[in-house]
N, C-alpha and C positions, 0 to 999 in steps of 0.2 A: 634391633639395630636400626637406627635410622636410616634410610631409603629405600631399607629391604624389608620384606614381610610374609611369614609363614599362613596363606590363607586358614580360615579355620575348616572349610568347605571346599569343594569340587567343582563351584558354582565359577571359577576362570579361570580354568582350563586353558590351552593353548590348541588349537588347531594341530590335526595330526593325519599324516598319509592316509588314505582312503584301505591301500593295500594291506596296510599291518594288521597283522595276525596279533587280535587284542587276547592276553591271556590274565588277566583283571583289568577293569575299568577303575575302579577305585579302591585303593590307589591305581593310577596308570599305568600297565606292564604292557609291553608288545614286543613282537618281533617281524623282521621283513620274512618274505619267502623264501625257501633257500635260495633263487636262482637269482634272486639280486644280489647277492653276496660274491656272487662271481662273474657279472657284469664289470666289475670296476675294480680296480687294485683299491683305490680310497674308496671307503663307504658313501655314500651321500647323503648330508645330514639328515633328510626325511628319512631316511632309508636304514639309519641307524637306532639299533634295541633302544628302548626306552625302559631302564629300571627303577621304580621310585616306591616310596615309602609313606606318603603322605599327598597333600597337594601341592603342586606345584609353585614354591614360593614368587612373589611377585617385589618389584623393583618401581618405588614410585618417584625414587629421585637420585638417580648415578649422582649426581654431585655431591650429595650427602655420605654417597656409601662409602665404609671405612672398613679395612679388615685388620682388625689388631692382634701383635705377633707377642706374645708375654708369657709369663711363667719363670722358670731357673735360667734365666741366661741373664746380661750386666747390665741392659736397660729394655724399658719395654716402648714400643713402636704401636702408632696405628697411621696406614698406608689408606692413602686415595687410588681410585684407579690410575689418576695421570703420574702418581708417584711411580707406580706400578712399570708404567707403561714409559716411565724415563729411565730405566734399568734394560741393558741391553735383552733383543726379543729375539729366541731361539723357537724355532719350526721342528717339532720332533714329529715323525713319522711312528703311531705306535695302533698296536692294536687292543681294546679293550676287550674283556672275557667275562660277563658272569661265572661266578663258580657254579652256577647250578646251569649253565648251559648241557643241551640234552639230557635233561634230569628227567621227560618225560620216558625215555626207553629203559633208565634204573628203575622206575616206578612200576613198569610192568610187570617187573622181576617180583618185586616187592616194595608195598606201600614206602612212600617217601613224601614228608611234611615241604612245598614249597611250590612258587608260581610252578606251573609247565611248561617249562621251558621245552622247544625243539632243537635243531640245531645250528640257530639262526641269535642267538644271545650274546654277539661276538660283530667285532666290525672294526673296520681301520681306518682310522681319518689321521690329518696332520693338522696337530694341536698346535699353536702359536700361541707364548708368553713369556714370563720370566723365570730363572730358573731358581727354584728355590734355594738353593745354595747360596745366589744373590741376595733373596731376599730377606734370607732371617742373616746376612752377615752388614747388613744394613743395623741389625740390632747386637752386634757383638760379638757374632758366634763366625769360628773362621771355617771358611771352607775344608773338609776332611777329618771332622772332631768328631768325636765319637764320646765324650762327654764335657759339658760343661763346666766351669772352676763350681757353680750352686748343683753338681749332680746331676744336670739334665742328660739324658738316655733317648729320650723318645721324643717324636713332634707328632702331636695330634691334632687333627683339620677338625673344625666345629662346625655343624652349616645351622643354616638358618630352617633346614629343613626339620619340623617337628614329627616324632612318629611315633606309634602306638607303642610300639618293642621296646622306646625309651620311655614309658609311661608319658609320653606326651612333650620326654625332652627332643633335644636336638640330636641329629643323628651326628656320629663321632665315629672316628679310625685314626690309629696312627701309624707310624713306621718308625724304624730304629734311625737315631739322628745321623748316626754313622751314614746312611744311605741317604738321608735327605741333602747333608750338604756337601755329599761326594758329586761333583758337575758333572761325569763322566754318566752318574743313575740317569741323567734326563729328566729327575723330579722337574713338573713345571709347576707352575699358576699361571694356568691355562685363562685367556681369554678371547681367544679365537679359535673355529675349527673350521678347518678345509678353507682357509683364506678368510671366512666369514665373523662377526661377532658371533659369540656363544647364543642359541637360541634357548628359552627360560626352559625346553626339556634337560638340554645341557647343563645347566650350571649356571647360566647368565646369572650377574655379570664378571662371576672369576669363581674358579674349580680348582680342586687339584688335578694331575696327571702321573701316575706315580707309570711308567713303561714297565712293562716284564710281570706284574701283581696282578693278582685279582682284582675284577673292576671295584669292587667294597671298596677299596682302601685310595681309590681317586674320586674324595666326597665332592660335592656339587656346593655350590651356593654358601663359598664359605664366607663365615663369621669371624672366626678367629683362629689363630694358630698359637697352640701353647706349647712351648718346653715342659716336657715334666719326666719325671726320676724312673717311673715305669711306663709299663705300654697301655694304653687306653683301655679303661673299665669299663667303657659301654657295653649293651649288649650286643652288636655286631661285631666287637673282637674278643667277649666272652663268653658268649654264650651262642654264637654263632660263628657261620664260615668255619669250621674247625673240623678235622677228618678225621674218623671213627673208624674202625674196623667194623666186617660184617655182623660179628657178635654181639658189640652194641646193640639197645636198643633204648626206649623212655624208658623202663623202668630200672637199669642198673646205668642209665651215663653218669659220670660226672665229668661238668664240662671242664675242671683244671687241670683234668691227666692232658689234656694237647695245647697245641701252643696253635694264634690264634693263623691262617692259613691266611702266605702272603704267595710266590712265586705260584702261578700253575702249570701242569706237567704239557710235557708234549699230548699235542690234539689236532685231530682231522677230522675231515667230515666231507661227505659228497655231497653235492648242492646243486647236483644238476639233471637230479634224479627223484622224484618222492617214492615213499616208501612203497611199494604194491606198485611200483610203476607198471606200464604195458609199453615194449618197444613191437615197432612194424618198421625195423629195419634189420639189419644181418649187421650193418657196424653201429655202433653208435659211439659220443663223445665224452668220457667220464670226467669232471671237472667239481675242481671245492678248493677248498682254502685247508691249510697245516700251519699252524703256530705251536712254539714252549717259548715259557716264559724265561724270567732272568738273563733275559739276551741271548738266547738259545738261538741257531738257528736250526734251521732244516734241511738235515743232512739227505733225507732221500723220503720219499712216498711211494708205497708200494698196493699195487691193485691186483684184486684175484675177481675172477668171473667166477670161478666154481669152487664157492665158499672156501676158501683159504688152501687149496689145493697145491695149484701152481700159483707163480706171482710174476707180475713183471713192473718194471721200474715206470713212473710217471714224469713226465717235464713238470718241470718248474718254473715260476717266474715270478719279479716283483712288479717288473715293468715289461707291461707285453712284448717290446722292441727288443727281449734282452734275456737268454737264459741266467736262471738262478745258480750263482755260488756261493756254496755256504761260506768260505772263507774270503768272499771279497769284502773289502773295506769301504767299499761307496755303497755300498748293503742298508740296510733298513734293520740295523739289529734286534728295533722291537717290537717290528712290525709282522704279520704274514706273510705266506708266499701263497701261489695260487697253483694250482697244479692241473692236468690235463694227460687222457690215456685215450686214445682212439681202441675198439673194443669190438672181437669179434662176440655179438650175443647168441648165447645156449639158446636151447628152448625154454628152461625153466631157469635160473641163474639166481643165487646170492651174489652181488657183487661185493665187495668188501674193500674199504680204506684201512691204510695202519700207515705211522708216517714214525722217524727216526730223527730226534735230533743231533744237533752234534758234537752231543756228551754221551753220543750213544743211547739213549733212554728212549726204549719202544713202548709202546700201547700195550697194555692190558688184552688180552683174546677176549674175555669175556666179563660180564657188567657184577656177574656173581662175585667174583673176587675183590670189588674194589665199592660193592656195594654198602653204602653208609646211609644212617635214618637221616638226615640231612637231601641226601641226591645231590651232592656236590660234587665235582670234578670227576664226571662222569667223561673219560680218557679211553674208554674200551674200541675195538677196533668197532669202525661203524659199518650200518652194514645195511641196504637197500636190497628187497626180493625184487625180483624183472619177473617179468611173464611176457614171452615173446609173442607177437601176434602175425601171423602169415599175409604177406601185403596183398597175396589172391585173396579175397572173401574174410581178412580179417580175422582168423576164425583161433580161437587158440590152439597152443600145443599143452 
């Protein structure tokens, strides 16, 4: 595409936070520390996962770049950014999730194929741009259709990004049209985040946003946008992201028994603790982030000190000035909440997260049950050991 360009090399890079927790260089993968995650209701773009596949495409001339919308729909469109950006601009609050977020504590259990991810693959910003339902009704298709009069079913985003898994094509995901040009999904084409232009880890200069999915299927650096009759053959909605039972493994998958994984389940995580932590106090502050997807929200998050014994309930919030209800309507439907438990600490203590959405849908007890060769939507309750330290002479119990 003219003014965009998939480098073939690692050699221009983008500058990137000192603090990220790099878990491949090339391609780029990282993550912040857990205890950035719960500094800020919005993530802060240095501050947010960076997942990628390749290198980093680059941008040599915005006024060239064009993203064209074609396939089974009445006519086909190719859009400038200022096209774009003359379509009214919607600010959605959402949180994005790798599905292999804490895939490094499924791994422990048993080997698992993907980055290592901790529990930091996950972050909320407010995306600004136009909302796809706008944009491909621009080309024919009216808002609420769920197919086309040419059979269109599905919209799949094409980036400019090239990558191995696609033998060197472009990386691809789609979503069912029915969701794309429903206004109420919050599908964007995203070109801002957190009030800012898109930086080139982002997507620069226009992304998708799909709210409540797996981050896979909000591709970056897009190309073009096709109509077409099924859901995208690539290999990250066929042969990836897709949950297996524990039985699975390489040598009896086959990847067509599952359809390819779009919403993710309810998920918590404490982030204000590292794993083998040492407290030298008698209280301490338990604090992390709960999200589910498909506009879920979060009904309640519950903490035990002494491995899932007793439990008591956690505050909530989106905005620090303001306890969390799950049924209020000035909510952030598809964002996180952030939660907090003041905590008398044992001498030796599991603490434990499990959070409840409000579909009712709890966490998994444990990583066994829901373990897949993959390490994706690793949902289990999470769980930090403490060792208490005595603030006379430090000394352990």
């Amino acid at each position: 595409m003219p003014g965009i360009r998939g480098p073939s090399d690692y050699s221009q890079e983008p500058p990137r936070h000192p603090s990220l927790k790099i878990n491949s260089k090339e391609p780029f993968n990282s993550e912040p520390p857990r205890s950035a995650l719960v500094s800020s209701y919005v993530t802060p773009v240095d501050m947010f996962y960076k997942r990628n596949h390749g290198p980093i495409p680059i941008v040599d001339d915005i006024e060239s770049y064009r993203v064209s919308i074609t396939g089974l729909l009445p006519k086909s469109i190719m859009l400038s950014m200022d096209d774009i950006k003359k379509l009214p601009k919607y600010n959605v609050t959402a949180t994005l999730q790798c599905a292999g977020n804490r895939r490094t504590a499924m791994s422990k259990k048993r080997t698992v194929k993907g980055v290592g991810w901790d529990v930091s693959a996950i972050g909320n910003a407010i995306w600004g741009g136009a909302k796809l339902a706008d944009v491909i009704e621009l080309a024919g298709i009216c808002k609420n259709t769920t197919s086309t009069s040419l059979g269109g079913k599905h919209v799949e985003f094409v980036s400019v990004d090239m990558c191995k898994e696609e033998n060197g094509g472009p990386y691809k995901a789609s979503i069912p049209l029915r969701h794309a040009t429903n206004p109420e999904a919050d599908v964007l084409l995203a070109y801002e985040m957190n009030g800012e232009i898109l930086n080139r880890d982002h997507g620069y200069p226009l992304r998708g946003i799909v709210p409540g999915i797996i981050g896979a299927r909000s591709v970056k650096w897009l190309d073009s946008i096709n109509i077409i009759a099924e859901e995208c053959q690539g290999f990250f909605m066929q042969r990836d992201y897709k949950m297996f039972p524990p039985s699975v493994d390489w040598d009896n998958i086959i990847w067509s028994t599952r359809r390819p994984q779009m919403d993710f389940p309810v998920q918590c995580a404490i982030c204000s603790l590292e794993d083998e932590a040492i407290a030298s106090q008698d209280k301490i502050k338990i604090s992390g982030y709960a999200a589910s997807g498909g506009g879920r929200g979060i009904e309640r998050v519950d903490i035990s000190v002494d491995g899932g014994k007793t439990w008591l309930e956690a505050s909530r919030h989106q905005k620090r000035d303001a306890p969390y209800i799950a049924d209020d309507i000035n909510s952030d439907k598809w964002a996180w909440v952030l939660f907090e438990a003041q905590v008398d600490v044992p001498k030796n203590a599991e603490i434990i997260a499990k959070a409840v959405d409000t579909a009712a849908n709890v966490q998994p007890e444990t990583v066994e049950e829901i373990w897949n060769l993959r390490g994706i939507l690793n949902t289990s309750w999470h769980r930090v050991h403490l060792r208490h330290m005595l603030q006379s002479g430090h000394s352990s119990l």
